[in-house]
C-alpha positions as CSV (number, residue, x, y, z in Angstrom):
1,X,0.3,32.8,29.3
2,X,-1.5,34.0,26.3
3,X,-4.2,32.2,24.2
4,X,-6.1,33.8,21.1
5,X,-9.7,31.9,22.0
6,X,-12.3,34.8,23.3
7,X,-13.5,33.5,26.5
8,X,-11.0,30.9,27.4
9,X,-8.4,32.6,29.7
10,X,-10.1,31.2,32.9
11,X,-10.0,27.6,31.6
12,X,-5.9,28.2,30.7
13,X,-5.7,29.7,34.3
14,X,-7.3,27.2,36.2
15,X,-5.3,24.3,34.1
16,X,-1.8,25.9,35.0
17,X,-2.7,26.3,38.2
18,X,-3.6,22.7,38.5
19,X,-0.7,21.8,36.6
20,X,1.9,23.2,38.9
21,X,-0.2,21.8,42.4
22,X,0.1,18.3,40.7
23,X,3.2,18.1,38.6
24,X,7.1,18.0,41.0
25,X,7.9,21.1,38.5
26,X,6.5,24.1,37.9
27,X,4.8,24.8,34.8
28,X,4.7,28.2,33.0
29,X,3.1,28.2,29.8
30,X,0.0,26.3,28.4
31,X,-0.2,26.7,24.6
32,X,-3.3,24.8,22.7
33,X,-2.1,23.2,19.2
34,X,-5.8,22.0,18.4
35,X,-9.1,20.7,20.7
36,X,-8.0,19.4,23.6
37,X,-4.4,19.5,23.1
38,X,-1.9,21.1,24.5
39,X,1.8,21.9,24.6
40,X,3.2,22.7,28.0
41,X,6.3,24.1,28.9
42,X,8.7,24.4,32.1
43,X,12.5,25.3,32.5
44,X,13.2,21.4,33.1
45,X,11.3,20.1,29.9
46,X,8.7,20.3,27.3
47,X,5.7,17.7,26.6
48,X,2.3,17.6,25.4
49,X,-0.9,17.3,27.5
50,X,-3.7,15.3,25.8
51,X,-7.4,14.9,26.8
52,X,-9.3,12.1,27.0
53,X,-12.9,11.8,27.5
54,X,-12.6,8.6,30.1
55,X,-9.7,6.9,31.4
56,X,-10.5,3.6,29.2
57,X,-9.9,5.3,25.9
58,X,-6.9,6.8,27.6
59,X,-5.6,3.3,28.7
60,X,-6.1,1.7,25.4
61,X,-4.0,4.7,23.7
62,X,-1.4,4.1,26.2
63,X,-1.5,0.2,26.2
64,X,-1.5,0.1,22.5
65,X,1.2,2.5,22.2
66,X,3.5,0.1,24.3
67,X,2.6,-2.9,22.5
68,X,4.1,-1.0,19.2
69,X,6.7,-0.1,20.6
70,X,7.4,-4.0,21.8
71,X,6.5,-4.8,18.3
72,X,9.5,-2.8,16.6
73,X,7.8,0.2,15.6
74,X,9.0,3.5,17.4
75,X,8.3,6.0,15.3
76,X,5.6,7.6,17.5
77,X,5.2,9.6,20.3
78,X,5.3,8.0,24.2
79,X,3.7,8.2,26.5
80,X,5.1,10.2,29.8
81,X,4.9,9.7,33.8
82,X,5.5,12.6,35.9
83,X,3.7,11.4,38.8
84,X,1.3,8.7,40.2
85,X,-1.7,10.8,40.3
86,X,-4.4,9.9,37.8
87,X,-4.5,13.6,35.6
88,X,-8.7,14.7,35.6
89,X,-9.3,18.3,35.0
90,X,-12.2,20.0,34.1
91,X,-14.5,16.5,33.1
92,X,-11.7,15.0,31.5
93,X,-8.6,12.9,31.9
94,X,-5.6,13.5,30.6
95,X,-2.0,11.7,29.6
96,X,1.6,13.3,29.4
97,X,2.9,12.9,25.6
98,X,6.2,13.1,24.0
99,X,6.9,16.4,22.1
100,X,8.7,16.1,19.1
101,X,9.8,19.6,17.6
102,X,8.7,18.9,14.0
103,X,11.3,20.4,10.9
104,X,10.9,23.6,9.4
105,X,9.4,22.9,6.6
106,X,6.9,20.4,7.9
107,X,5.5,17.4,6.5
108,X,2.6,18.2,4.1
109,X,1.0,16.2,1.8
110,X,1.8,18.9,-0.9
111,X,5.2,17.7,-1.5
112,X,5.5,14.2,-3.3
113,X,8.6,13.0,-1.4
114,X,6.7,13.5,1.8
115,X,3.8,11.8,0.5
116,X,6.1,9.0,-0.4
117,X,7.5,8.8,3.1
118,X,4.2,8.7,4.4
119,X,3.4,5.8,2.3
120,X,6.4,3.8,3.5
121,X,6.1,4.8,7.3
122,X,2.2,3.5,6.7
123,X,3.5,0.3,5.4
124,X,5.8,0.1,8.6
125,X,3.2,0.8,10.9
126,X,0.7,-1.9,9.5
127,X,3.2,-4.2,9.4
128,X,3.5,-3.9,13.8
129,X,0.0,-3.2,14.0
130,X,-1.2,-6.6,12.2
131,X,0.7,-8.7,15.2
132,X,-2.0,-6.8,17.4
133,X,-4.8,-6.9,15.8
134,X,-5.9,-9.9,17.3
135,X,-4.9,-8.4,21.0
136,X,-7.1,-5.3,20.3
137,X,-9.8,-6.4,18.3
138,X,-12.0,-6.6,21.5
139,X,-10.6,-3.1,22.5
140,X,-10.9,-1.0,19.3
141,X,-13.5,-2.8,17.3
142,X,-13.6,-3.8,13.7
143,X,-13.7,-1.1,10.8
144,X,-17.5,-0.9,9.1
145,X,-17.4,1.2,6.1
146,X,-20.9,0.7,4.8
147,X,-22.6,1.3,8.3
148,X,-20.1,4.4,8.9
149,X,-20.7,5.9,5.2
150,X,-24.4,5.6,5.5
151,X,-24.7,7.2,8.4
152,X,-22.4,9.5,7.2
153,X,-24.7,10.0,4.1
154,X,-27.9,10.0,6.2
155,X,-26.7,13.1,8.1
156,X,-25.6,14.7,5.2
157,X,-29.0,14.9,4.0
158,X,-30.3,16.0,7.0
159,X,-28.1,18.9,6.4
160,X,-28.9,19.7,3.3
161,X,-31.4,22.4,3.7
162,X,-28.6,24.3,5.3
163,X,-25.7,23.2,2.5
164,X,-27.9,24.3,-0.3
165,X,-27.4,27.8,0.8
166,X,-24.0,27.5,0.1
167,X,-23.8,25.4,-2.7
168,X,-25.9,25.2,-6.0
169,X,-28.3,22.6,-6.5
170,X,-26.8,21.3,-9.2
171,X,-23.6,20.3,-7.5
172,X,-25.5,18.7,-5.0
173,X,-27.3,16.4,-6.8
174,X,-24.4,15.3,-8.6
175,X,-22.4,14.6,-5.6
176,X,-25.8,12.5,-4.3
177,X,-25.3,10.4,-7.5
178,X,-21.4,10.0,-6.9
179,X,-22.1,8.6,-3.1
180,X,-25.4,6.6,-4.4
181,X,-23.0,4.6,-7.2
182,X,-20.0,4.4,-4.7
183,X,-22.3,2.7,-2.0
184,X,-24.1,0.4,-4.3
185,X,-20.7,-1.0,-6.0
186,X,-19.1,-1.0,-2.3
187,X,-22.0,-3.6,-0.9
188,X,-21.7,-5.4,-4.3
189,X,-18.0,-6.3,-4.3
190,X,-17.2,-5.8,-0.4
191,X,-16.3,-9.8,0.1
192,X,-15.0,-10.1,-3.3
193,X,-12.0,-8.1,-2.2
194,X,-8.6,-10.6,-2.1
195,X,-8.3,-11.2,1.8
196,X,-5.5,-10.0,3.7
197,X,-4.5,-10.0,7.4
198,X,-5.5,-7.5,9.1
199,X,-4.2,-4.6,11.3
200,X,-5.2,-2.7,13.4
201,X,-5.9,0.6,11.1
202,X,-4.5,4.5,11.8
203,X,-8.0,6.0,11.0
204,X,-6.8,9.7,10.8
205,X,-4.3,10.1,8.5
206,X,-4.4,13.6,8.1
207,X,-1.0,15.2,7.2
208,X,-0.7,17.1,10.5
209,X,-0.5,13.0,12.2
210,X,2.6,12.8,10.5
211,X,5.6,14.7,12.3
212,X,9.3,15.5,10.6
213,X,11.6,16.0,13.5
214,X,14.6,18.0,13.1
215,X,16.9,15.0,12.8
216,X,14.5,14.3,9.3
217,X,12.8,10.8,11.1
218,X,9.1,10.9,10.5
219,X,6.7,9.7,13.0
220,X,3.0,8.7,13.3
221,X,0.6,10.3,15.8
222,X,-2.8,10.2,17.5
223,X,-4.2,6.9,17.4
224,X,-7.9,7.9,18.8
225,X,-10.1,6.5,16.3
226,X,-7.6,2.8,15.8
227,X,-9.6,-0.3,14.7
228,X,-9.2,-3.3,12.9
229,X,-9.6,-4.0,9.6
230,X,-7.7,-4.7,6.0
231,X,-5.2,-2.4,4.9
232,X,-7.1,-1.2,2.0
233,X,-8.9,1.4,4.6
234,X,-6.1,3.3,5.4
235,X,-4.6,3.2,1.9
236,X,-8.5,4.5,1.0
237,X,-7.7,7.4,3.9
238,X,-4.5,8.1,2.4
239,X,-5.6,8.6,-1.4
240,X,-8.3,10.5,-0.4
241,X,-5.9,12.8,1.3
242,X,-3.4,13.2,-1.4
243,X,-6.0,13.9,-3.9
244,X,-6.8,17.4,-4.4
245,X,-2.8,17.7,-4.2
246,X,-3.3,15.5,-7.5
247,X,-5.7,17.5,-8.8
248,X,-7.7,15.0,-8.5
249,X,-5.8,12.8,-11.4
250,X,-6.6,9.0,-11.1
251,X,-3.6,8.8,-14.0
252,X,-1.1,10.3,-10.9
253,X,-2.9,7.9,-8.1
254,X,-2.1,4.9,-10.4
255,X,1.3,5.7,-10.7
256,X,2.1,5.3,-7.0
257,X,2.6,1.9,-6.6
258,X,0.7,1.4,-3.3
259,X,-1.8,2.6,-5.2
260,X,-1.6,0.7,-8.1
261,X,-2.2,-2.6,-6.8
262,X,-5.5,-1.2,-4.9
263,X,-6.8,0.1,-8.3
264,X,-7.3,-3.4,-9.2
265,X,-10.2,-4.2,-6.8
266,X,-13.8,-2.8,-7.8
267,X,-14.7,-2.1,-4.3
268,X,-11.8,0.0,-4.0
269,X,-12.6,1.7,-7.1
270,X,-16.4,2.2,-6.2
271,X,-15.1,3.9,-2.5
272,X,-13.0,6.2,-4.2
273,X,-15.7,7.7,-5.6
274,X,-17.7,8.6,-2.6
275,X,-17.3,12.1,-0.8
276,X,-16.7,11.3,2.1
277,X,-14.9,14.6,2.9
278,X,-16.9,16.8,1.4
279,X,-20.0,14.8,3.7
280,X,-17.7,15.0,7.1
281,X,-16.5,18.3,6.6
282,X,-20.2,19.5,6.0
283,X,-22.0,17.5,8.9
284,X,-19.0,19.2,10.9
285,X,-19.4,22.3,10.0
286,X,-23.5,22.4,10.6
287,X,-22.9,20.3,14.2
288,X,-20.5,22.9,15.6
289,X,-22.3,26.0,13.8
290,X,-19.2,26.9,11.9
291,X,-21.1,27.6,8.8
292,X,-21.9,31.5,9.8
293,X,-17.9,32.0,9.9
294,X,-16.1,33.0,7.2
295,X,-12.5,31.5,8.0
296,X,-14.5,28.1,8.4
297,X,-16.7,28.3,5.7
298,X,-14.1,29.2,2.8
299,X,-12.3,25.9,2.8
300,X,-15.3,24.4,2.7
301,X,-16.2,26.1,-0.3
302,X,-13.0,24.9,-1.8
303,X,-13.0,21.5,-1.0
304,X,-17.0,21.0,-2.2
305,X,-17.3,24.3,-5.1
306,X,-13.6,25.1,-5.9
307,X,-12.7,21.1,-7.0
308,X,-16.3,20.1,-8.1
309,X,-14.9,20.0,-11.5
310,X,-12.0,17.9,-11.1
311,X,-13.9,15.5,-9.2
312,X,-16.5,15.2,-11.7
313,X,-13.9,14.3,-13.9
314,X,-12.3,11.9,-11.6
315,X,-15.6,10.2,-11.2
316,X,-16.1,9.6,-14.5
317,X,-12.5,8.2,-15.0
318,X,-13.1,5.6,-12.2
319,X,-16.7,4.9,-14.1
320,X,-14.5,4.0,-17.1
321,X,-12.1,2.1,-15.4
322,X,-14.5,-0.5,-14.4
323,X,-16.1,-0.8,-18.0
């Protein structure tokens, strides 16, 4: 078993070892595919090994992952049982997943029919998910934009003395301006929004959550950071992940229908504008001391130097759309 993180080769040693003392199999190869996930492989099968960081936010993952499944909607990963033993390793617990081989090419939001098949899996999933929303409200909680963005905001200025030697002034302050107009329109027209039922939202629709398998189905995974709210939120996720594959053109959002009807609310409008990705990407970056390497800090660059003027364009655009 081989791993390219300096340092780690005891941890991967240990987990095997535990692995094939708790698991009627035997295990031989622990790969990591990002933090805290895993893909394990034996002669009999292959499956993913998850960490959690208590046994309640494993449970609701699980329990929540049933209820969709009883809903209609299957196109995600289950859950596995190889063996009654409750899995804790290392300060964590941990729960048996599903693999699914994903396609060669994979889905990526840089090709328009996958970001169309997103949209219409999305639309699936909210459409299972708002027959639990109710169920899991108490579980998951409810989705607060304004208190998340301005702590978001708050942090990002606490960072800034560290950003600014990175990124010019000039820059900065405009991107303050952007996220001081999108905040004060958001409070403004918040509950002037048309009401809809809610779901119970994704929350991390990144492109690497969606997975082509081999047979061409797509499915939706990770469901850690679930809670309920309208829609719009994940729609607001979405957009803001298609974007730079845009260029940043609120001509092209518009002609997306999902998008479309969304344009037509001002508080969606005024959220569109804030950077929240540049803000998480940065407060990130400085909380896990990323910003001394280079392979961390260059996308970085892009997303906050390399766009800046396609954004400030994009701004603007959503300014005049509201006139």
């Amino acid at each position: 078993m081989k791993n390219n993180q300096p340092g780690d080769d005891l941890f991967y040693d240990r987990l095997l070892f535990y692995l094939n003392k708790t698991f009627p199999f035997s295990v031989q190869a622990v790969k990591p595919i990002k933090n805290r996930v895993y893909k394990i492989s034996s002669p009999e099968k292959t499956f993913i090994l998850k960490a959690f960081h208590s046994y309640h936010s494993l449970n609701i993952q699980k329990m929540f992952i049933d209820s969709l499944s009883r809903e209609g909607f299957s196109n995600t990963c289950s859950f596995l049982r190889f063996t009654d033993e409750i899995l804790f390793f290392d300060g964590s617990y941990y729960a048996t997943v599903e693999y699914i081989p994903s396609a060669d090419p994979p889905f990526t939001f840089r090709s328009e029919p996958d970001r169309l098949d997103g949209l219409c899996l999305l639309r699936q999933y909210h459409s299972a998910s708002q027959r639990l929303a109710g169920p899991f409200e108490s579980m998951a909680g409810r989705y607060k934009i304004l208190k998340k963005w301005r702590r978001r905001t708050a942090l990002f200025l606490k960072n800034i003395p560290i950003v600014k030697f990175f990124v010019q002034k000039e820059m900065l302050d405009e991107i303050l301006i952007w996220a001081d107009w999108a905040l004060k329109g958001l409070e403004q027209n918040l509950s002037l929004m048309k009401q809809s039922a809610d779901v119970v939202l994704h929350g991390d629709l990144a492109d690497h959550n969606f997975i082509r398998s081999g047979n061409h189905t797509l499915y939706l995974i990770d469901f850690d950071l679930i809670s309920i709210g309208l829609p719009i939120w994940d729609y607001l996720q979405y957009a803001y992940r298609i974007l730079p594959y845009l260029n940043w053109s609120l001509d092209e959002l518009n002609r997306i229908e999902s998008f479309s009807n969304f344009l037509k609310e001002r508080a969606f409008i005024f959220a569109l504008a804030y950077p929240s990705d540049i803000f998480r990407e940065w407060n990130r970056a400085v909380r896990e001391h990323h910003i001394s390497k280079m392979d961390k800090l260059r996308p970085l660059l892009h997303l906050t130097v390399k766009q800046f003027e396609e954004r400030q364009q994009f701004f603007k655009d959503l300014q005049d759309l509201l006139k």
